[in-house]
Structure formats: C-alpha cells, structure tokens
N, C-alpha and C positions, 0 to 999 in steps of 0.2 A: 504494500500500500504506500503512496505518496501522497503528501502534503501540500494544498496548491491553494493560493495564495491571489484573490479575483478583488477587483475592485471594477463598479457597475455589473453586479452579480445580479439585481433585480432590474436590468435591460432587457431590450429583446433577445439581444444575443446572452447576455452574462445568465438568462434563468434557465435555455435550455441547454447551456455548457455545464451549468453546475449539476443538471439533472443527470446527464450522461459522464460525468467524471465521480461520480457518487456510486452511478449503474456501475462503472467498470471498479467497484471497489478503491476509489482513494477518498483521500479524507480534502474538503474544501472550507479553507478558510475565508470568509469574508470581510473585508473592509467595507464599514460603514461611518457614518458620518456623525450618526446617532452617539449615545451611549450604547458601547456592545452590553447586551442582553442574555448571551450565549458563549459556549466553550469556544465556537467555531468563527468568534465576530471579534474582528479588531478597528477598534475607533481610530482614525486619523480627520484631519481636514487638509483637502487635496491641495489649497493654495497658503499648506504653513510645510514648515521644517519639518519631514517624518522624521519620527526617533527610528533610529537603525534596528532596535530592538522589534518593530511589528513587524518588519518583512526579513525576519533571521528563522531561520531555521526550517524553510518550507524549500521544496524543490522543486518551485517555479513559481516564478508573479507573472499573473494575467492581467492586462491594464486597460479596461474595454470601458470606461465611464468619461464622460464629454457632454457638452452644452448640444441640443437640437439644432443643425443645420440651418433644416427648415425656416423660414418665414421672413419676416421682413427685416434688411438686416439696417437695423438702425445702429449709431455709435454704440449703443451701450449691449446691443445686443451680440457684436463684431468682438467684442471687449469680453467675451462672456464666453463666446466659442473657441477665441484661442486662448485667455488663459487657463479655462478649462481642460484644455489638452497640452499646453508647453509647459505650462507653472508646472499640474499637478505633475507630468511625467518627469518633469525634473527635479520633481523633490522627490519621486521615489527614486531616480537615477540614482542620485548623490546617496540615499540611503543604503540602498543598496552597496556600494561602494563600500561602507562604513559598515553594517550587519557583522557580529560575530560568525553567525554561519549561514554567511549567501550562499542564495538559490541559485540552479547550475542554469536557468534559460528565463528571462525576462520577454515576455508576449509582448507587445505596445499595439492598441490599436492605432490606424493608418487609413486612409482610405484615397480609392483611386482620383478624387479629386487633385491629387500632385500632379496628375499630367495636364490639369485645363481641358479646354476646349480643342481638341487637336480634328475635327474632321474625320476623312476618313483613314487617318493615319493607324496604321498595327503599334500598341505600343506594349512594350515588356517592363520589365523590373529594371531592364539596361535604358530606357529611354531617359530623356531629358526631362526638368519639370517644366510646366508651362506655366502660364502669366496670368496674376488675379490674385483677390483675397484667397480662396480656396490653395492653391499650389507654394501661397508662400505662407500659411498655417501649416500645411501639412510636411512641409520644408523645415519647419521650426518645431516642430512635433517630432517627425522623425530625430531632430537633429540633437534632440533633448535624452533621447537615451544614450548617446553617445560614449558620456561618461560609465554606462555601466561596464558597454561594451571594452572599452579599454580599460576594466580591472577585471577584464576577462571572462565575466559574463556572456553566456548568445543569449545574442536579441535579435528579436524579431520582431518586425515591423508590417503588420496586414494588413495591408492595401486593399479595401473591404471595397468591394463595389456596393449596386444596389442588393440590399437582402430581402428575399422571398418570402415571408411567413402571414402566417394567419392570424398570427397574435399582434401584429400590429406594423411600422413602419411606411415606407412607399404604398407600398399595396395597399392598406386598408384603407390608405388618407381617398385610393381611387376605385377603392371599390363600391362610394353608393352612388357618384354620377353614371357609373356602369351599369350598376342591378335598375338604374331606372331609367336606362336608354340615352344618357344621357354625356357619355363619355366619345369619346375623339382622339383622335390624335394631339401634341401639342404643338405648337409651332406647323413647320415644316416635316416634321415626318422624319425626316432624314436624317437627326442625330443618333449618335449610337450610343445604347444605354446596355453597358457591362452591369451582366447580374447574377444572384447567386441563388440559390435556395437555404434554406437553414439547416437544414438537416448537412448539406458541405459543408457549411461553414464550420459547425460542429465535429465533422467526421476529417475535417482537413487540420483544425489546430489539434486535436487528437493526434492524429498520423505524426506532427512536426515537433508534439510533447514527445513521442519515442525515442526520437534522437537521443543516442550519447546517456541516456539516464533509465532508471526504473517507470519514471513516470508514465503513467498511462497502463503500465501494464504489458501484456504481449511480449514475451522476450523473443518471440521466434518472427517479431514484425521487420520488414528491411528498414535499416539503417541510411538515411539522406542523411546530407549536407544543408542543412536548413540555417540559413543566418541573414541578417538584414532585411531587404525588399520582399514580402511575395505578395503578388497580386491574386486576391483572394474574387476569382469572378469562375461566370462558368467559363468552359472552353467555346462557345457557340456566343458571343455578343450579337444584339438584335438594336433593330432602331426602333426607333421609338412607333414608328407605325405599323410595325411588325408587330413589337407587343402588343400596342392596344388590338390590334387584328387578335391575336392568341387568346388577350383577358377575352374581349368580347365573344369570342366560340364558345369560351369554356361556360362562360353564365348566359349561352344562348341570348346576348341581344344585340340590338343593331353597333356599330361604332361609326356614325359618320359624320358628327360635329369635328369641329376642329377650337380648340384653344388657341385662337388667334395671336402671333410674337407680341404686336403692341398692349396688344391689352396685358398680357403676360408681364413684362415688362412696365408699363403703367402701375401695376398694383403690387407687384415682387420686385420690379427694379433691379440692382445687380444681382439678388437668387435669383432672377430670371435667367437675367445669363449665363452663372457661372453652374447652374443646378439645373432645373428641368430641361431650356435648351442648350445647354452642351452635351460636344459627343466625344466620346472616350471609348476607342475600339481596345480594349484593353483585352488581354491575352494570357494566361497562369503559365507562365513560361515555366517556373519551378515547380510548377505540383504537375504538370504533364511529365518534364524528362524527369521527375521520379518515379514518379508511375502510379501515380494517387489517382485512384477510379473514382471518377466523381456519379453521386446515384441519379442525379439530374443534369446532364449534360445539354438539354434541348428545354427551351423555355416550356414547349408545350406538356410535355409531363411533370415539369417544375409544378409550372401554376396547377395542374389535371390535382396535382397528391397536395396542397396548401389550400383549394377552394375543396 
C-alpha cells in the first residue's frame, strides 16, 4: 500500500482519482483548507508557506486544485486563476524541497491551454507555448514546480485538455441548451477542441504513478519514463463542430444554431478567445509511445459511456 498525498480531492477530477487509488488499495491523504477532521486530512492554505512536515512522508503529491477558468475574466478574477495555480504550487514546491521524507513523484496539474490558439497546427509536449493570459499562466504554473524537480523529485506536469464527465465541467455547463434543441456549434466550427474522458484521465495518472515506485500497485505493470510535459487528451482531437454533431446524436436532437464569435466575444470577451474559440490540435505524444491504451479513444463512445 502507498501513501498519496491530493490536494482538490473534492474536484471533478480529484473525487474520482481518490475513489480509484482507494479501489487499488492505497491509502489517500487529503489536503484541505478547513480544519482537518480526519486521520486522512491535512490543513494547509495554498497561498501561505507549507510546513515541510504535511507533505513528508507520503509517496506522491497530486496537485489538481485551481480557480475556474470559466467566465468572465475581470482583474480580480485573472488574479485569482493564477495565483491559485503559481503561488499554491510553489509553496508546495519549496516544501517539498524541505520535507524530512519526500515523496518520490510530484503530479502538478497543467492544462493544454500552454499552447494558445494554434489553428490547425499538431502540437506535442515538444511544441512551443503560444501567446495570451492562458499560455503565460500555465508557463508560470508549470515553471513553479521546478524547484522540486531539481532536489530530485519527478514531476509531472498534465497538460489536461477538455475532461468528459457526467458529474460536471464542459459538458454539463452544455448539456441543457442541447437536451432542449437548442445547442450549435460555436463560432466557426473549425476550432479544434482536444478532449478527454475521465475515466483516462484517471487510468492514465494511474499508469505514470507506476513508474520507478510501489505506488499504484501492479508490480508486473511496464515501466515508462514519465517526467515533465504530458499532454493528457485523447489521441483522436475533434473540432468543435464535430463535437457538437456527436453531443447532439447521442441525446437525439437537432444541433443547428450556431453561437455567433461576436456575441461570444461581446459577453466573454478575452475567454472568448483564448477558451471556447481557440483551437489546440493537441496530440498525447507520451502516453501513445508508451503504450497506455486509452478506453475512449473516439469522442463518440466517450460521450455514448458519460451520457
């Protein structure tokens, strides 16, 4: 059994990764904000100094908690998205650092917003970043674990595209203009929207826990070279008019409004561009040449097993 160590454990992502690292018998510690309540609960606040003592002795920090993208990004709300992901992940960098018995692999979440708006460009884990609030958050985000990594730490940095689930994110925010006929395209059509299912996402930081430790379990699982970048998408990216073509088969109804750029734009202003229309042909270059079987490779049985 292994020790692991989440903070945004009650996220979309963080509640079905602690359900399944529980299944496979390890023990999960949570970072909360509260007063801990529990064996399994350590109190920090993500934008002070962690004591080196909450994240000692477990064999791996998960780092998946961040401000909502989402909506309209006024000063104060821009202010809220990145220190939520640069502060916090630098203060448990530095902790880290410091811990009597650090953990052998630090997660950070990342997300494929680093690359911008790129068209219809293939982009990997090797690509360049592009230009925006988004690519120079997530420039500053990655660049925050840095410190763990050079006292020899792996880290690892998931480059999350969009995530597929039922319990909430992208998808639910579009699923009741859909159930009532009333969903579209957005913009042009033509952007490309890199995505994921949840059940990968969960079956993929799984697979990258294996590496080099106990963790996870499976001792008879292959061994990757998992450190830095990986772009956590499926292998099959879709545009945006493809998907809504897909949602709309699946709940049987029409799709042929369109969410017009300006008005887009009018009411979201720069999420408009650097979120719903941007396209990011984004590519899991490291979880294909490992050979990580993803269960939902095709959006249309993605969405078929989440609706």
């Amino acid at each position: 059994m292994s020790r692991i160590l989440i903070s945004g454990a009650s996220g979309l992502i963080g509640l079905e990764l602690v359900s399944a690292l529980k299944a496979s018998g390890n023990e999960v510690v949570r970072l909360v904000r509260r007063p801990a309540k529990a064996r399994n609960e350590r109190q920090w606040d993500p934008m002070r100094e962690v004591p080196p003592d909450i994240v000692s002795g477990v064999d791996a920090v998960i780092h998946l908690s961040g401000e909502n993208v989402a909506g309209l990004w006024t000063r104060e709300k821009k202010r809220r998205i990145r220190e939520s992901r640069v502060v916090s992940t630098g203060n448990l960098s530095c902790a880290l650092t410091k811990a009597p018995s650090p953990p052998h692999t630090f997660i950070c979440a990342s997300a494929i917003g680093y690359y911008g708006d790129r068209g219809d460009e293939t982009l990997t884990e090797e690509s360049t970043s592009g230009t925006g609030f988004l690519p120079e958050v997530c420039r500053e985000w990655e660049a925050a674990t840095v410190l763990a990594a050079k006292a020899g730490i792996r880290v690892i940095n998931l480059r999350l595209g969009i995530v597929l689930s039922a319990a909430g994110g992208a998808l639910q925010q579009m699923l009741w203009p859909f159930r009532l006929g009333l969903g579209g395209k957005i913009g042009s059509g033509r952007q490309w929207w890199s995505w994921i299912q949840i059940d990968d996402v969960i079956g993929a930081v799984e697979f990258m826990l294996r590496e080099n430790s106990n963790v996870g379990q499976r001792a008879s699982s292959p061994v990757r070279n998992f450190s830095g970048p990986v772009n956590l998408v499926s292998p099959n990216p879709v545009t945006n008019a493809e998907f809504t073509r897909a949602l709309a088969t699946m709940l049987r109804r029409p799709a042929v409004l369109t969410a017009p750029r300006f008005a887009l734009k009018l009411v979201l202003r720069k999420f408009a561009d650097e979120g719903v229309l941007a396209s990011a042909r984004v590519m899991p270059k490291k979880l294909i040449e490992s050979g990580f079987e993803f269960r939902y490779p095709e959006i249309t049985g993605a969405l078929r097993d989440v609706l």
